[in-house]
Short mmCIF file of the C-alpha atoms (twelve columns), coordinates in Angstrom:
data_MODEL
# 
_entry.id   MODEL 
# 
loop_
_atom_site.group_PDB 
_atom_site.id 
_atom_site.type_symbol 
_atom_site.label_atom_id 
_atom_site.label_alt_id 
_atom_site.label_comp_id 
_atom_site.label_asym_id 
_atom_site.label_seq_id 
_atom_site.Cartn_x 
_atom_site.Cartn_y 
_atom_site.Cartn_z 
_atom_site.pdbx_PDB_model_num 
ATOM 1  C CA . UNK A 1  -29.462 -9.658  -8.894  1 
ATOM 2  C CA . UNK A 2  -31.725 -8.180  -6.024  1 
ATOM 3  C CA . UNK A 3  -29.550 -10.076 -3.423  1 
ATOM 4  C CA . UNK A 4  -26.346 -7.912  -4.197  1 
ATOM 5  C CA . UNK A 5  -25.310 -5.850  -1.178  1 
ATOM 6  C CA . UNK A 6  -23.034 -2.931  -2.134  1 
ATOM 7  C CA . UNK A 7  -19.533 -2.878  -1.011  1 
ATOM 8  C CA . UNK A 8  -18.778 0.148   1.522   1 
ATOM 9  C CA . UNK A 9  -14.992 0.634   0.901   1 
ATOM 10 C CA . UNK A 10 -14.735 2.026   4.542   1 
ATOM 11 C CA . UNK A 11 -16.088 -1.152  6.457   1 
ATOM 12 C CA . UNK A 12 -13.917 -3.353  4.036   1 
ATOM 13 C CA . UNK A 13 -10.808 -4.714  5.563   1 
ATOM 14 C CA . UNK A 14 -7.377  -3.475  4.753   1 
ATOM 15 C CA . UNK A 15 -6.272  -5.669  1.378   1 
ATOM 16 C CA . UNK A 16 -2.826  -6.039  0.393   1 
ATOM 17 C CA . UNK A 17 -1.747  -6.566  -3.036  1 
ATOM 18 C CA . UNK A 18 1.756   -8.505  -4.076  1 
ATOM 19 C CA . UNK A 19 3.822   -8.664  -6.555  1 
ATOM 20 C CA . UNK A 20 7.027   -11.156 -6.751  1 
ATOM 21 C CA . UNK A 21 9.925   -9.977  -7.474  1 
ATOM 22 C CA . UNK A 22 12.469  -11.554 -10.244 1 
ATOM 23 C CA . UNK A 23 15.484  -10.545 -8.368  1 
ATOM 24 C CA . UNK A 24 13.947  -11.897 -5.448  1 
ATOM 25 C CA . UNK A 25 11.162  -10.581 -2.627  1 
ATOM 26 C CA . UNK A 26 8.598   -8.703  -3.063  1 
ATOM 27 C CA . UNK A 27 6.540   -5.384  -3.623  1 
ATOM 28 C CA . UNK A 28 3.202   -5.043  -1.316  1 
ATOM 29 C CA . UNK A 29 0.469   -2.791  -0.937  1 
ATOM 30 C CA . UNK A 30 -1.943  -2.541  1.747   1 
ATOM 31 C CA . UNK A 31 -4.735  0.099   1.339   1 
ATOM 32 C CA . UNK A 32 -7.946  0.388   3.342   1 
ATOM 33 C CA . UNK A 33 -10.685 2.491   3.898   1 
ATOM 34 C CA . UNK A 34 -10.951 5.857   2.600   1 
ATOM 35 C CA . UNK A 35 -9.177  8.213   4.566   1 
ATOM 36 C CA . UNK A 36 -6.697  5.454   5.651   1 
ATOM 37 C CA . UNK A 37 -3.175  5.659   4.780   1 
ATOM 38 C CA . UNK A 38 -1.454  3.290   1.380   1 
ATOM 39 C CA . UNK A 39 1.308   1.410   2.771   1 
ATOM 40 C CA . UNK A 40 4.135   0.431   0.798   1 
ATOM 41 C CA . UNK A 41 6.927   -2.570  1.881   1 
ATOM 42 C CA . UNK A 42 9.775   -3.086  -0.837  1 
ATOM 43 C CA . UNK A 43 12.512  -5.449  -0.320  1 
ATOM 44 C CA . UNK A 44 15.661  -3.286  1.190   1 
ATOM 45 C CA . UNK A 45 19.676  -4.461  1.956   1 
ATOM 46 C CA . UNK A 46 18.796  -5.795  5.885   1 
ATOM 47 C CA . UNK A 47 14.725  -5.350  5.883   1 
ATOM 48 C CA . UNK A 48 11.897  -4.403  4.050   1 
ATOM 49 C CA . UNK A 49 11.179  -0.245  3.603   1 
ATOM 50 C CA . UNK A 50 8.281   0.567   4.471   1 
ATOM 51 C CA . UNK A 51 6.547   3.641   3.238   1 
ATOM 52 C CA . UNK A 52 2.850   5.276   4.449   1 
ATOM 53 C CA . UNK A 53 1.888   7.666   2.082   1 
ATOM 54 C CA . UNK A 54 -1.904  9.352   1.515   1 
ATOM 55 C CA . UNK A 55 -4.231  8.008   -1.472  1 
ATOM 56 C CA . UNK A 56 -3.433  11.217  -2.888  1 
ATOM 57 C CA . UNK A 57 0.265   10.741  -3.123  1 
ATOM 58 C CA . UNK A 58 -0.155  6.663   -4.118  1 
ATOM 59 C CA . UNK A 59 -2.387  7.962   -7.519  1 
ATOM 60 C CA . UNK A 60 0.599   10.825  -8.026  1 
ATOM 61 C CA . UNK A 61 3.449   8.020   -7.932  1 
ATOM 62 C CA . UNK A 62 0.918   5.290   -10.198 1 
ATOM 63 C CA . UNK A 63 0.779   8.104   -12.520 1 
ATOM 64 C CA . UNK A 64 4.868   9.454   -12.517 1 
ATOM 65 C CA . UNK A 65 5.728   6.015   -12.325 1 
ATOM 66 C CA . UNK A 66 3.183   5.062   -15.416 1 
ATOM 67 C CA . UNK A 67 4.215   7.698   -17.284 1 
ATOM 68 C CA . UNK A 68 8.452   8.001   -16.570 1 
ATOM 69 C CA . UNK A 69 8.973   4.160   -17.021 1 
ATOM 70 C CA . UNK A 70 7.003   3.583   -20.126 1 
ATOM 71 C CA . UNK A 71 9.710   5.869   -22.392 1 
ATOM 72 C CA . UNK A 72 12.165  3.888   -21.399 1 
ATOM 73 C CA . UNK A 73 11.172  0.010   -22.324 1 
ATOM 74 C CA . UNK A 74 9.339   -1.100  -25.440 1 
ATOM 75 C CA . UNK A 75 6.905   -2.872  -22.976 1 
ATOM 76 C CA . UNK A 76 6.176   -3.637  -19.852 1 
ATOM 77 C CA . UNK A 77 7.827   -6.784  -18.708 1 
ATOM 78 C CA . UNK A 78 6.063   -10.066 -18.514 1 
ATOM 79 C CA . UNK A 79 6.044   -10.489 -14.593 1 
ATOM 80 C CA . UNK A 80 3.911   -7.089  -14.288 1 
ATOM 81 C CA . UNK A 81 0.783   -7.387  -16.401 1 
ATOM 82 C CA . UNK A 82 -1.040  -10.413 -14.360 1 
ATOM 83 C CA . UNK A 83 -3.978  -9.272  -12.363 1 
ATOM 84 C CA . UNK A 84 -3.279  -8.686  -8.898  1 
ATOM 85 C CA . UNK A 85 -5.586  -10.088 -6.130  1 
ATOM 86 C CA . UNK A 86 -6.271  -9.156  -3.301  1 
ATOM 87 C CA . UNK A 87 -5.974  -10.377 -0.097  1 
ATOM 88 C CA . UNK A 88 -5.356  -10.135 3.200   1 
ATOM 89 C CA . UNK A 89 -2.341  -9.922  5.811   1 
ATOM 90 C CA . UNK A 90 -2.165  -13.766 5.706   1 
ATOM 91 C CA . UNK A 91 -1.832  -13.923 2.439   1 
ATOM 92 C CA . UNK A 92 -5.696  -15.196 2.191   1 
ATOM 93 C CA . UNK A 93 -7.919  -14.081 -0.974  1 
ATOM 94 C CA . UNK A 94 -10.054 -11.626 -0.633  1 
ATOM 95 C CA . UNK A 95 -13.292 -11.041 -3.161  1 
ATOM 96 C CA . UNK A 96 -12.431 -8.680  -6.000  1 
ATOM 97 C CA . UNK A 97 -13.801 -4.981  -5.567  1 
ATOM 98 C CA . UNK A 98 -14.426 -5.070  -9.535  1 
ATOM 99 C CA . UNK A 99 -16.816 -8.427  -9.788  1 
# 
């Protein structure tokens, strides 16, 4: 276990995170170092939106979001609860921050 190197988030490249769709498209993420800006691209009518918002604001909509949607459905669906990997703006994996 000697030979693990610790991960310093602000060296580490940007990952992106996806999630398909049902209706079609999808949902990514990118964050990146600390201090960098969370980018968000949803599927829109002619192109994808596009939204850059602070780490602080990200963790405020994961918790509204959390929070205001789970009332409202007697689960989550089925397409949401598979782990997420990351990788990066190819589409390539990335190793897990959490192994």
């Amino acid at each position: 276990m000697d030979d693990l190197v610790p991960v310093d988030l602000a060296d580490d490249p940007p990952r992106y995170y996806r999630i398909p769709l049902p209706s079609g498209g999808d949902v990514c993420v990118r964050i990146a170092g600390e201090g960098d800006p969370v980018l968000i691209s949803a599927p829109g009518q002619e192109r994808p939106v596009v939204t850059v918002v602070s780490r602080e604001v990200a963790w405020a909509l994961w918790a509204v979001l959390s929070d205001g949607l789970l009332p409202w459905t007697d689960a989550c669906p089925d397409w949401t609860r598979e782990v997420i990997e990351p990788t990066d703006e190819h589409g390539r994996p990335l190793p897990s921050l959490f192994l």
